[in-house]
N, C-alpha and C positions, 0 to 999 in steps of 0.2 A: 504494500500500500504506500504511493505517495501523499505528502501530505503541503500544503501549502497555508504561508502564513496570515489567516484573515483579520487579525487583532494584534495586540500587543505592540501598536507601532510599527511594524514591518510592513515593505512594503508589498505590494496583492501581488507580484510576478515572480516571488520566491519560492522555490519548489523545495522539500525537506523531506526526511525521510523520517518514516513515523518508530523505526527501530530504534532512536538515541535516544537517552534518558529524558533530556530536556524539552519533547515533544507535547504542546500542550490541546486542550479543546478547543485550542481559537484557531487551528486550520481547517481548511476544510479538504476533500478530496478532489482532485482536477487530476486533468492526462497528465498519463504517464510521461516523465525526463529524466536522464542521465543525469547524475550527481556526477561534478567534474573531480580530477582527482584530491584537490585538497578536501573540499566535504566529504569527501570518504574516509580520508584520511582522519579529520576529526571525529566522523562518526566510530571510526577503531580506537582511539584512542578513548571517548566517551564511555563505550562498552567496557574497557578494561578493567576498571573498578567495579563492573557488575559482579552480583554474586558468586552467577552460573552462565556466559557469554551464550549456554547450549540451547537454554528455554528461554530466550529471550529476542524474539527473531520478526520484525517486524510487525508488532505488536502483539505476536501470540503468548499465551501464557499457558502454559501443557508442560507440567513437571517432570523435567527430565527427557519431553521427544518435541520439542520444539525441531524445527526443517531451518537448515542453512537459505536465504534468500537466494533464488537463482540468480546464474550472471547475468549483467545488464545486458540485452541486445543491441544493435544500431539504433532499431527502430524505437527503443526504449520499454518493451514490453517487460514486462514483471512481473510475478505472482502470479501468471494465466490469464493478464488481464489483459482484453485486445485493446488494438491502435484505437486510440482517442478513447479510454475505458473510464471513464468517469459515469458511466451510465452501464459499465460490468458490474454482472452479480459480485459481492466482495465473497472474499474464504470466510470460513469461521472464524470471530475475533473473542478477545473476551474485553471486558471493560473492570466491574468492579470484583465479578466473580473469577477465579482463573478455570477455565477451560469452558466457560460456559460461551455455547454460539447464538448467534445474533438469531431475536425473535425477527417473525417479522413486522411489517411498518415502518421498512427504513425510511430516512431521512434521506431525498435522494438528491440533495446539496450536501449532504457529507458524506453522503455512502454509507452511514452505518444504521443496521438495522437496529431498530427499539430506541437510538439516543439521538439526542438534539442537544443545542449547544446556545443555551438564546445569548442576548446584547452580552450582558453581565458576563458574562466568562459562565455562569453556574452550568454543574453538567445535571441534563436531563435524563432519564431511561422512562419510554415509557408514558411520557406524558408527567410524570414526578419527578421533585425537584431532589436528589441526592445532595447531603448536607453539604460532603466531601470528596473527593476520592478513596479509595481505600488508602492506606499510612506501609508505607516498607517497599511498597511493589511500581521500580522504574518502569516499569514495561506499560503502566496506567499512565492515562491522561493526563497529565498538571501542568496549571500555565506558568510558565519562565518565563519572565518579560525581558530578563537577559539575552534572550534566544532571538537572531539567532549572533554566533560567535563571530567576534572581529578579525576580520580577513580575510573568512569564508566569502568564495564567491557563488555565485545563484543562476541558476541558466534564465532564460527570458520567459517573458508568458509562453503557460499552456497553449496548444491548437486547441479549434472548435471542439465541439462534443461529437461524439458518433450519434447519430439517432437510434431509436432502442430499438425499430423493425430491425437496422441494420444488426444490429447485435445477437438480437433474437435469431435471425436466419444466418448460420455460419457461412463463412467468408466464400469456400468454396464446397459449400452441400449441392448435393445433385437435385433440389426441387427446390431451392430458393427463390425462383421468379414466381412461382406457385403463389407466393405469398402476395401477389399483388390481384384486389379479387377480381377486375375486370379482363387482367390478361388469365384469371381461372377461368372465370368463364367461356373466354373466346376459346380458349386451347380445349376444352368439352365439349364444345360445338363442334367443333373441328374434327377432334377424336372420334365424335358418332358419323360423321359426314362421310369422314374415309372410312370407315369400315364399309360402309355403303358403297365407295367409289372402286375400290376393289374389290368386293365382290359381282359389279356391277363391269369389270374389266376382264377379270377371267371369263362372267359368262358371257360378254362380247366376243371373245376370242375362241369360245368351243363354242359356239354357233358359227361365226364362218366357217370355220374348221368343218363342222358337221357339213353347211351347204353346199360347198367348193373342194372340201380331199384337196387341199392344196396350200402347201404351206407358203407358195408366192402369193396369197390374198392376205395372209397373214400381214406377209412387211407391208403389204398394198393399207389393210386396216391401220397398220404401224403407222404411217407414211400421213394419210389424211387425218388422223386425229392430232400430229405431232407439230405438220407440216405450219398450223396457224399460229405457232411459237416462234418461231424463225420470220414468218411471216407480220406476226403483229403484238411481240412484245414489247418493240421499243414506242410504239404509240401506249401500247398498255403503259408505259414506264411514263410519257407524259401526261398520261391520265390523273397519274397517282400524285402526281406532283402539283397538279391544276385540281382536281375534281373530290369534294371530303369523303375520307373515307367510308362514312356510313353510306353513303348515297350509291357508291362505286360498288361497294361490297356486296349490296343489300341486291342491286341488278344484276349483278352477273352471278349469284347465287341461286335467284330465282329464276333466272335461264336456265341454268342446270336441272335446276326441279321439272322445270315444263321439258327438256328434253328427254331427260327420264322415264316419265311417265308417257311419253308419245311412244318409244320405242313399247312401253309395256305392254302396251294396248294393240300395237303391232302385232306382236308376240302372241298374243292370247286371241283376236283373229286369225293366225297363218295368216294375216298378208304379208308379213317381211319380207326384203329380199337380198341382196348382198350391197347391190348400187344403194337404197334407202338405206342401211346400213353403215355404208364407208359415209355418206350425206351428213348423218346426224354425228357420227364421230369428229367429224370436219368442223360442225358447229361447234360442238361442245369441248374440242380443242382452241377454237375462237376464242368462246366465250373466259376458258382457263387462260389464254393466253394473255385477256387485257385485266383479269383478277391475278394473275400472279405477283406482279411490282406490287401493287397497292396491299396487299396481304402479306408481301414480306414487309412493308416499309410498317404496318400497323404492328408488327412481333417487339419494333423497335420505340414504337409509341408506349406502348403499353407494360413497361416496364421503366426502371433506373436507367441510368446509361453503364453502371456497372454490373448490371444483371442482362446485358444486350446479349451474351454469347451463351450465356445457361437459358436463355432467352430461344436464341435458336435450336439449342440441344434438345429442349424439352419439346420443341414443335417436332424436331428430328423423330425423336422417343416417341409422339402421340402418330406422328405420321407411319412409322414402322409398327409400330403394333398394332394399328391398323392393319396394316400389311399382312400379317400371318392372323388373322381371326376374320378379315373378310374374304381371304382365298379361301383358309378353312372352311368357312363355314358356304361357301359359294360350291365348294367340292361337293359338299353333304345332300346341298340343295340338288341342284344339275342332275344326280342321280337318283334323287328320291322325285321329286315334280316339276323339274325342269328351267330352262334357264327365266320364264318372266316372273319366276320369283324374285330372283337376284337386281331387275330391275326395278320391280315396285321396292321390294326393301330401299333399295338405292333413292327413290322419288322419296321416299318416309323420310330418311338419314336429311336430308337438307333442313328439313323442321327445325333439326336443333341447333344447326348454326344460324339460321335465318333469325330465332330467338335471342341466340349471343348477340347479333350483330346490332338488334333492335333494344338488346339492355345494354353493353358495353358503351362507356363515354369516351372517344375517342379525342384526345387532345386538340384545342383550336391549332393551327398552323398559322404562321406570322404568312402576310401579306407578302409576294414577291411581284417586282412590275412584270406585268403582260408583255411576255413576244411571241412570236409569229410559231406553230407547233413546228415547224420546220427547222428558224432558228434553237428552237431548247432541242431535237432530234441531233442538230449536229452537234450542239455544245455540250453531249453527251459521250459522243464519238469523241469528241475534239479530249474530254476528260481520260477517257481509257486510255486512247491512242501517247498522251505525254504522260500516262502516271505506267512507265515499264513495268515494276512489279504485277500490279492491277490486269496488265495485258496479259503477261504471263499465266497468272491466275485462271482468266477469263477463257488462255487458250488450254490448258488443260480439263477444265473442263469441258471444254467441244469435244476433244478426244474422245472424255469418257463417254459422252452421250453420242459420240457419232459410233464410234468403233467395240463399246462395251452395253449400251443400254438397250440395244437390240435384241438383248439373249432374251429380254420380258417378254418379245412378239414371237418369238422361237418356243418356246415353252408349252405350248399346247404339241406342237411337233416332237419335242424330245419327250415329252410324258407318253405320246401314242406312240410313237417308231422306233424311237431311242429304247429308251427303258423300260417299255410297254406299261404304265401304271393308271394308264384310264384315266379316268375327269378326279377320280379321289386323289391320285398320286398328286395330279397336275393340281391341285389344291396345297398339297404337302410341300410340293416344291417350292412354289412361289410363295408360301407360309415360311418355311426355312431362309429363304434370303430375308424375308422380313423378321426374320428372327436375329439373325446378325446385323442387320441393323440397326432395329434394337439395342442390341449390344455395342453395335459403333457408336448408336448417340449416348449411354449411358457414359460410356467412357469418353465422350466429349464435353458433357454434362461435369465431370468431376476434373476437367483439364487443368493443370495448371497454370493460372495467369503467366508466370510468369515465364515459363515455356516456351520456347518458339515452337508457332503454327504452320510456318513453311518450312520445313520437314519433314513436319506430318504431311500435308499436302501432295508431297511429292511421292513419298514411301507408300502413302495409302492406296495411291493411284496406278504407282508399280504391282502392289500387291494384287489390289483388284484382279490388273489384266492377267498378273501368273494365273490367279486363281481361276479366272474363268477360261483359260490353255488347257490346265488339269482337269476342270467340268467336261468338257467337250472331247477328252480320252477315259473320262468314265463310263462307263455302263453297268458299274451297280447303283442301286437306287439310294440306298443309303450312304454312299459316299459319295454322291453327287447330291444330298443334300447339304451334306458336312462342308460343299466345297461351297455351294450356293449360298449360305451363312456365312463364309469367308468372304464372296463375291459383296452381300448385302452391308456389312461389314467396312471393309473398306471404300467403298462407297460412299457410304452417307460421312466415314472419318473424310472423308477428301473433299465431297462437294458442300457438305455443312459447315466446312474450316474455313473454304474460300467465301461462303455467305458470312460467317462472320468476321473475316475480314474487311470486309465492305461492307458491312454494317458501320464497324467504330471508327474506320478510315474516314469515308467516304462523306463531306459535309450535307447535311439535311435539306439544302434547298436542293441539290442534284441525286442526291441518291437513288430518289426512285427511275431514274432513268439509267443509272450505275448497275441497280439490280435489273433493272429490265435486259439488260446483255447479257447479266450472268442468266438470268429464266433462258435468254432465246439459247445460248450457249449449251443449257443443260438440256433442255428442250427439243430445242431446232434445229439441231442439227443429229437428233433422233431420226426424224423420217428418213433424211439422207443416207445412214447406216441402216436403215431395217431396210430400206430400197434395196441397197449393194448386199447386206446378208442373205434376204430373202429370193433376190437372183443367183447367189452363188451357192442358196440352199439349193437350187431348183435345179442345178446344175450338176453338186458335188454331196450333196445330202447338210444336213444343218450342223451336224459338228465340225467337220472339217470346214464350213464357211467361217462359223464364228470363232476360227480358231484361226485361221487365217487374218480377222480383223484384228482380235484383240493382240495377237502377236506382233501385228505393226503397230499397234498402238502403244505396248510394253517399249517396244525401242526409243520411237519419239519421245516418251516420257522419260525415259533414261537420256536423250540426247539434250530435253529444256531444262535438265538437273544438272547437265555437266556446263552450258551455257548461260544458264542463268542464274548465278550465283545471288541476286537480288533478291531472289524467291526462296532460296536458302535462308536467308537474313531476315526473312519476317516475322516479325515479331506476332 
């Protein structure tokens, strides 16, 4: 425990340690500082005429197991109490009883529970007034007006306080953005939404399957749902940046819902057909493509600015477990009563984001002058293009989505030809990558600050593509799941690291057009790889195509690690 001195003539920016004899009730507690070396110095030599130097330890009194006071750190931490702890729970102390701990009702200007300290000097417990302190025992409270000693010098005032959510929620816990209720709820929304959106994708993909025998309609289905990212994220990106988030979010969600529910009813008359089909995939790639910017840039709203990247982790986490519980259960369906189930569920799941979107209060935005959407389009470009690292970034992610995110559109093909495991397996599979992603954002979720994130970037994005080299020489099914959680895995560590790069990089009046290249990047340049895999399926059968991709993809990633040492260095 620090102590500083509020009475007795001293002045307010002296900081003092509450372990010397001469420590009285007129300090009160503030952040934690270093005592320079002569205050220490005197506070050794203070101690030397104590009793027992062993039970005497920073105000504790415990006969005979008093704890040596840990060493000072840079950052001035002490007792376990964090940066700016004047609002940290205190340890056990005692005051007039020895070993007795602090009731509660502390005093949270002095930090101590049960005592208060009013004008007078008199000490409080409790709400009563104690005559005295107790008589014999230095380790107790008493004011010296002596104190403090001549020559001793004092570091300058404490910093701010920490605020108490901040304290409450540990620095680096893996569900700390949690804490903030409006970004709870948007991330619930969202959570119900996707499970709907994949299960609503797998049975998009065994229905062609089933109408076509033909895994080139697959990249074709790939192709036109992907195709409107490439096509229309960077208007999405000025969208976000012009138009409030509520209004943006609230329509392009409830596009989704009417496109849903139209294929349903397709479905349930037999008129569907492949062309109506790839139609509505095309829209509802549209419509994802001008809600993506504005939905990353609100993950950034709706939090602190240092909860921005547990921020992204935890939409990672709700995204991927989505992942394996709507292929799951999309398998279960498909086989028991077929795929216009998997659609209505899908039209239901919007309900609940549509509800976050209409209770969450999204932050006003500062006014920016009006230019031309053309001019903000280039000065978007113009951003990426002079910030090298950002490009870098921006281009290995096209890789992974050109050259590795096509194994998703493949996946009906290797569950029926490959590994023969029916519409159940092809549930398990695509459940399994979701499964390690999962796990990649968990352990993104617990990253440490101060870690560099471009290395991970890099490594995760090499790992990927080995991984998914060894999927496509498998054909047991079980270890072509193990490899697909490797696959899912590295993945979300790679593309989630680069979002949250350009998240805290990336200044607020341009961002959303920042992340609109990273969406087309991740996105858009999918169809173009499910085009190229899905003709070299049709060719060479589907593992040797996608094995061919990601094997070129593996080199250039190794060739912008050796090149570009800037993306090594980020922080």
């Amino acid at each position: 425990m620090r102590l500083s001195r509020a009475g007795a003539g001293a002045p307010s920016g002296m900081i003092y340690s509450s372990r010397e004899p001469w420590s009285t009730n007129g300090y009160r507690i503030c952040d934690q500082f270093r005592l320079d070396a002569a205050l220490r110095t005197a506070c050794r030599a203070a101690r030397a005429g104590h009793r027992d130097a062993r039970i005497c330890d920073g105000g504790r009194c415990s006969t005979g197991r008093g704890r040596r006071a840990p060493a000072q750190h840079d950052c001035g931490r002490s007792f376990g109490i964090p940066a700016g702890g004047a609002l940290a729970r205190p340890s056990a102390r005692t005051h007039a009883d020895p070993g007795r701990r602090l009731g509660p009702g502390a005093d949270t200007k002095t930090g101590e529970r049960g005592s208060t300290v009013d004008a007078s000097g008199a000490y409080r417990r409790c709400g009563r007034q104690n005559p005295k302190p107790a008589e014999g025992n230095p380790c107790l409270m008493s004011r010296d007006p002596a104190y403090p000693p001549q020559g001793v010098e004092t570091p300058a005032a404490p910093a701010p306080r920490v605020p108490l959510d901040v304290l409450l929620a540990p620095e680096r816990g893996w569900f700390r953005a949690l804490r903030h209720p409006d970004f709870r709820l948007f991330w619930i929304g969202n959570f119900v939404s996707n499970i709907g959106t994949w299960m609503h994708n797998v049975a998009q993909g065994w229905l062609v399957l089933l109408l076509t025998n033909s895994p080139w309609w697959l990249g074709v289905l790939g192709f036109a749902q992907q195709l409107p990212a490439l096509l229309f994220s960077l208007p999405g990106g000025v969208l976000a940046d012009r138009v409030p988030r509520r209004r943006l979010l609230f329509t392009t969600q409830s596009t989704m819902l009417a496109l849903a529910l139209t294929l349903t009813v397709l479905v349930w008359r037999e008129a569907v057909t492949v062309p109506i089909i790839i139609v509505l995939a095309f829209l509802a790639g549209t419509t994802m493509a001008l809600n993506a910017p504005s939905y990353q840039a609100a993950l950034r709203d709706l939090v602190e600015p240092e909860d921005t990247l547990n921020a992204i982790a935890l939409n990672s986490i709700q995204f991927n477990t989505s992942r394996v519980l709507g292929p799951s259960i999309a398998g279960f369906l498909i086989a028991a009563v077929g795929v216009a189930a998997c659609f209505f569920l899908n039209a239901l799941s919007y309900l609940a984001l549509l509800f976050a979107i209409l209770k969450v209060k999204f932050p006003e935005r500062e006014a920016r002058p009006a230019n031309s959407f053309r001019a903000e389009l280039v000065e978007g470009f113009r951003y990426v293009w002079t910030h090298r690292p950002i490009l870098m970034l921006v281009v290995v992610v096209a890789m992974v989505s050109m050259f590795g995110l096509p194994y998703l559109v493949m996946m009906p093909a290797f569950a029926r030809d490959v590994l023969h495991v029916g519409p159940t397996g092809l549930g398990y599979l695509v459940a399994a990558a979701g499964a390690g992603a999962l796990l990649g954002g968990l352990q993104l979720a617990a990253w440490k600050s101060h870690r560099r994130r471009g290395p991970l970037v890099l490594a995760a994005a090499m790992l990927f593509f080995s991984a998914l080299v060894l999927f496509c020489i498998s054909r047991q099914p079980l270890l072509s799941a193990l490899l697909l959680a490797v696959v899912g895995g590295a993945m979300v560590s790679s593309v989630a690291t680069v979002n949250s790069l350009i998240q805290t990089v990336v200044p607020d009046g341009i961002r959303g057009r920042v992340l609109s290249m990273h969406t087309m990047a991740f996105l858009g340049f999918t169809p173009l790889g499910s085009l190229l895999v899905g003709a070299l399926a049709e060719r060479w059968g589907p593992p040797t195509a996608l094995a061919v991709s990601s094997g070129f993809a593996l080199v250039l990633t190794g060739v912008i690690a050796v090149v570009a040492p800037e993306v090594r260095r980020l922080q």
